[in-house]
C-alpha positions as CSV (number, residue, x, y, z in Angstrom):
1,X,-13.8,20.3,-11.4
2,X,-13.9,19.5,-15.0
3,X,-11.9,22.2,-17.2
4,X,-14.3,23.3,-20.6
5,X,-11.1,23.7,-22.5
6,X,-9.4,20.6,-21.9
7,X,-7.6,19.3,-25.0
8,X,-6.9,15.8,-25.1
9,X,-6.9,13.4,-28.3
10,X,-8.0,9.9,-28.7
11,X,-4.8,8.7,-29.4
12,X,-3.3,10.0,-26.1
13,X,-6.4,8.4,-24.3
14,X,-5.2,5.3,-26.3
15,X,-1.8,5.5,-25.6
16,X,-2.6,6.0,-21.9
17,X,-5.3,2.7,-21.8
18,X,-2.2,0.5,-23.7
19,X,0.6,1.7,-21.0
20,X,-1.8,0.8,-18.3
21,X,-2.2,-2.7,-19.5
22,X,1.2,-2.9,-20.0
23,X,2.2,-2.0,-16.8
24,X,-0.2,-4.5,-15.8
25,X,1.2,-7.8,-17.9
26,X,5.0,-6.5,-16.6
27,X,4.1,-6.6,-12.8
28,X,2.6,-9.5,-12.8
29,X,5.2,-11.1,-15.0
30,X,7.7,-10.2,-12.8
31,X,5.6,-11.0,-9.5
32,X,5.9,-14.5,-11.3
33,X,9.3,-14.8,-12.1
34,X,10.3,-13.2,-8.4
35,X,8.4,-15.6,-6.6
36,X,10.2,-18.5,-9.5
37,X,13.7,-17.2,-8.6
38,X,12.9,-17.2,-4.6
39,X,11.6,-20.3,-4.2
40,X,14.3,-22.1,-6.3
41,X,17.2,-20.3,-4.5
42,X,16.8,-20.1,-1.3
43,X,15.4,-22.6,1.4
44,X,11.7,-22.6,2.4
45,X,11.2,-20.9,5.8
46,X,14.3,-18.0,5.3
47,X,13.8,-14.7,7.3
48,X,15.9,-11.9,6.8
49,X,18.4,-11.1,4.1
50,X,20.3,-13.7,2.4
51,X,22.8,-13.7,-0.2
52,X,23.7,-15.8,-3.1
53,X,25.5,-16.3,-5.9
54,X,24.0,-18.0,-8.4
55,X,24.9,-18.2,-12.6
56,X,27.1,-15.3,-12.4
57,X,24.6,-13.1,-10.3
58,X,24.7,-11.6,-7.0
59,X,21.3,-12.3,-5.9
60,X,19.8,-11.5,-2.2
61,X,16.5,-12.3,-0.9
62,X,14.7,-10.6,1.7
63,X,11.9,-12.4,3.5
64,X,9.5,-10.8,6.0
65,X,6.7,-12.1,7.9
66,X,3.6,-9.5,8.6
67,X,2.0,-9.4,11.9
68,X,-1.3,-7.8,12.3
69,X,-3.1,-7.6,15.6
70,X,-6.8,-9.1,16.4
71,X,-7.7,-6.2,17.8
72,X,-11.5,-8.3,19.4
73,X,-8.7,-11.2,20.5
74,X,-6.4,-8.4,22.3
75,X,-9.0,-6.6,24.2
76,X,-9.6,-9.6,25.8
77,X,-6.2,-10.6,27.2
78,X,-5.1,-6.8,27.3
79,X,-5.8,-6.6,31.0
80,X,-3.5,-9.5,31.4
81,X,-0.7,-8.9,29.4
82,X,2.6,-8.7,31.2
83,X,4.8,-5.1,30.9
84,X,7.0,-6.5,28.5
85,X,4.1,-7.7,25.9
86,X,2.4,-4.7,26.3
87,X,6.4,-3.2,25.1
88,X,5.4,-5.0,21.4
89,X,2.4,-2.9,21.2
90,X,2.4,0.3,19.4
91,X,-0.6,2.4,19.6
92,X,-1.0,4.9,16.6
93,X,-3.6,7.1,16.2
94,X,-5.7,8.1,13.2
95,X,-8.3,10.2,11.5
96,X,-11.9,8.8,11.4
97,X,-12.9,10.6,8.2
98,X,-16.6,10.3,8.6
99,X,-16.4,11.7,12.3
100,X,-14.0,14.3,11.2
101,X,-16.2,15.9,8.3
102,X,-19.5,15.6,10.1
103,X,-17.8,18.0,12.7
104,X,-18.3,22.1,12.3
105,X,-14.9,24.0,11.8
106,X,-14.9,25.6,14.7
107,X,-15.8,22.0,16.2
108,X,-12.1,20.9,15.0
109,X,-9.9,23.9,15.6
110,X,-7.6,22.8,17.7
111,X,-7.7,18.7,15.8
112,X,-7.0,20.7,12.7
113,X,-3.7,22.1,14.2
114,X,-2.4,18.9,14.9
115,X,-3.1,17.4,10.8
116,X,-1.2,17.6,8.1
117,X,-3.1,17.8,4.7
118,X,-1.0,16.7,1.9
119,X,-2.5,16.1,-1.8
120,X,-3.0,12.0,-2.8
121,X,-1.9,10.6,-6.1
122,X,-5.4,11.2,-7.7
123,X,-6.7,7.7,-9.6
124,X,-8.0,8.2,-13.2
125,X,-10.3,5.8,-14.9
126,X,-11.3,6.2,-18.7
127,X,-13.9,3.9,-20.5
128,X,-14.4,4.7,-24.5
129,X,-17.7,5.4,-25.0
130,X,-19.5,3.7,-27.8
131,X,-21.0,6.1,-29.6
């Protein structure tokens, strides 16, 4: 909800909109020179962490691969999996939003005692009007 008294002067929207985009520029400037430094120091391929020292610096490198599951691909093999690949799965349950708010409270009483609620970072956009 939108406060009637709220206070806030172009120049702090300004400053606000010029942070953004500078936070912006740095990220991807360093995105850059992170992926510069990686690929010139260590070996194509790497997994894990590894150290060097290179110029005077102590640099290390971690290198991850992410694994994400077909979920269509493993329903079909799922019946014949053996024990120990069904061990690498992880089931994890979650909230369907749009089930959960179409239901009455007293629908979810005992669901609700099993969720924690905590406050997201809330996002903020802000467009100068031209008026």
């Amino acid at each position: 909800m939108y406060k009637d008294d709220a206070y806030y002067t172009k120049e702090q929207f300004e400053e606000y909109l010029h942070a953004k985009e500078q936070l912006a520029f740095w990220k991807k400037k360093e995105l850059a020179h992170r992926l510069e430094i990686l690929e010139e120091i260590f070996e194509e391929g790497a997994l894990g962490t590894v150290n060097a020292y290179h110029e005077g610096y102590d640099v290390k490198g971690t290198f991850k691969n992410t694994l994400s599951l077909n979920a269509k691909a493993l329903e079909e093999v799922s019946s014949s999996l053996t024990q120990a690949e069904k061990m690498c799965l992880v089931y994890k349950p979650s909230i369907n939003l749009s089930e959960y708010n179409d239901l009455e409270p007293e629908q979810r009483e005992l669901l609700d005692e099993c969720i924690t609620v905590k406050p997201a970072l809330p996002t903020l956009t802000i467009k100068a009007n031209e008026d």
